[in-house]
C-alpha positions in Angstrom: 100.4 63.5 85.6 99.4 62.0 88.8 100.4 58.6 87.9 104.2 60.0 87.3 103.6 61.9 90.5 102.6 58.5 92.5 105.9 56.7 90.9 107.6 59.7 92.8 106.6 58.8 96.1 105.3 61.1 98.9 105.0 64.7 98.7 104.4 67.0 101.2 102.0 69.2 99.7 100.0 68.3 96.2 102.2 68.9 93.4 100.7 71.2 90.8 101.5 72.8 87.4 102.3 76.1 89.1 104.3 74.7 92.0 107.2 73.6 88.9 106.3 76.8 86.9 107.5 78.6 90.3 110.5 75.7 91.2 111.4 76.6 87.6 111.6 79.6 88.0 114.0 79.7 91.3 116.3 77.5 90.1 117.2 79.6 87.1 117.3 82.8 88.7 119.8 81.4 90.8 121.7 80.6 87.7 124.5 82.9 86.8 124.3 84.5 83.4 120.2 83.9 83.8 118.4 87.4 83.4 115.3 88.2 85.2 114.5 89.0 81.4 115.0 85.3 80.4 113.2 84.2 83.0 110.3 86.3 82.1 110.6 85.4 78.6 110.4 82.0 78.7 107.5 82.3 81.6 105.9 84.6 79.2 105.9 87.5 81.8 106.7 90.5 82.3 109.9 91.6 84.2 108.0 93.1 86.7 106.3 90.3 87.5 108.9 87.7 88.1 110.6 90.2 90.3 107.4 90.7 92.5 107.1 87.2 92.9 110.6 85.7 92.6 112.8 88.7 93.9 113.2 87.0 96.6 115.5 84.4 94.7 117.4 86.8 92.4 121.2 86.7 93.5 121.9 90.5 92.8 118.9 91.7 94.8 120.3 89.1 97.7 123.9 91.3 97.9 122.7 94.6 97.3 120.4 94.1 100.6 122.5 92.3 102.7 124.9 95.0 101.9 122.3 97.8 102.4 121.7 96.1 105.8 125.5 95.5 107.0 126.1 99.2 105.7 123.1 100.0 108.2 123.9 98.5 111.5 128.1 98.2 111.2 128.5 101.7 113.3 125.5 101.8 115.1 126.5 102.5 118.7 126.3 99.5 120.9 124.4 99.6 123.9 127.4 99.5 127.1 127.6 96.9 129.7 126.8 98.7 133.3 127.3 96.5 136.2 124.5 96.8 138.5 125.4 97.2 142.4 123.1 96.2 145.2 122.1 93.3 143.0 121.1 90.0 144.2 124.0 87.9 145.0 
């Protein structure tokens, strides 16, 4: 593996068996149609455990928390613009 690695060229951090596993991982969760349970399936997982460590890259997860958060500051009341008198000039 680290000859293929060299005919690469530079990396910024040492490549490693997990560091693909994980790349492997994003890149299908990204992946419409691609289940959390695939993912775990072929990782041999559990589903539990590629969402604690992969959540992050799940697409559905992504919407339904940038909605939650949108939902949560679209009518918060926004602080009001007082002009301030004997100010410096």
């Amino acid at each position: 593996m680290k000859k293929l690695w060299k005919r690469c060229g530079e990396w910024k951090e040492t490549p490693t068996p997990h560091r693909f596993r994980h790349t492997f991982a994003r890149i299908l969760l990204q992946k419409p149609g691609v289940t959390v349970r695939d993912v775990a399936e072929l990782l041999g997982n559990t589903e539990d455990m590629i969402r604690k460590h992969y959540g992050a890259w799940v697409p559905e997860r992504q919407a339904r928390l940038t909605k939650i958060l949108k939902e949560a500051f679209e009518n918060k009341p926004r602080p009001r613009l007082v002009p301030i008198r004997g100010g410096r000039t």
